[in-house]
C-alpha positions, 0 to 999 in steps of 0.5 A, a space after each residue: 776404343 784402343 786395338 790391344 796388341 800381344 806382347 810378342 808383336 810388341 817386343 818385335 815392333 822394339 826390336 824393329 826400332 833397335 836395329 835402326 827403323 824409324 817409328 814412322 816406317 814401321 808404323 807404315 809397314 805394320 799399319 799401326 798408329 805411330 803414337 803406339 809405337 812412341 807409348 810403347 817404346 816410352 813404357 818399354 824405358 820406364 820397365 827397365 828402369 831408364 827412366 822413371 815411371 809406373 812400371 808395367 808389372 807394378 801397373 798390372 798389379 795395381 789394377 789387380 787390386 783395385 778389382 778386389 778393392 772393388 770385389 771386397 767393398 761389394 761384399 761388405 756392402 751386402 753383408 752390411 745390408 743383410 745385417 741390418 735386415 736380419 734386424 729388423 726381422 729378427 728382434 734381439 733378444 730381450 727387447 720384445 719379450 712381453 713383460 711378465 
């Protein structure tokens, strides 16, 4: 499983790179897998716009809503069940009165 890294300690690893490390030194110096520096510089392209690319804010989003995507077919799910074992419960009106 991938170790999360706060953002803070991300944008410093950038600035790292920007004033002339290389990837490699500064994932020796940090001890952090130099293919998370490259992923992270690659992102880092795409958010301001110099390359194309889902964008960190549009990514943050959309797993956002595909949680209440999720959430909301849940409920559905159950209310859908719930109706139809209030049904078989609960007869409607008029088909089971005893005929007069």
């Amino acid at each position: 499983m991938s170790k999360r890294y706060p953002p803070e300690f991300r944008r410093k690893v950038l600035d790292l790179l920007k004033a002339g490390r290389t990837v490699r030194q500064v994932a020796f110096d940090l001890q952090i897998s130099d293919q998370t520096i490259y992923n992270w510089r690659e992102q880092e392209l795409i958010d301001t716009g110099q390359k194309p690319g889902i964008t960190s804010s549009d990514h943050t989003e959309l797993v956002a809503a595909r949680r209440r995507i999720a959430e909301l077919e849940t409920e559905l799910a159950v209310t859908r069940r719930a109706a139809e074992l209030l049904r078989e419960a609960v007869p409607p009106k008029g088909d089971s009165r005893p005929s007069r």
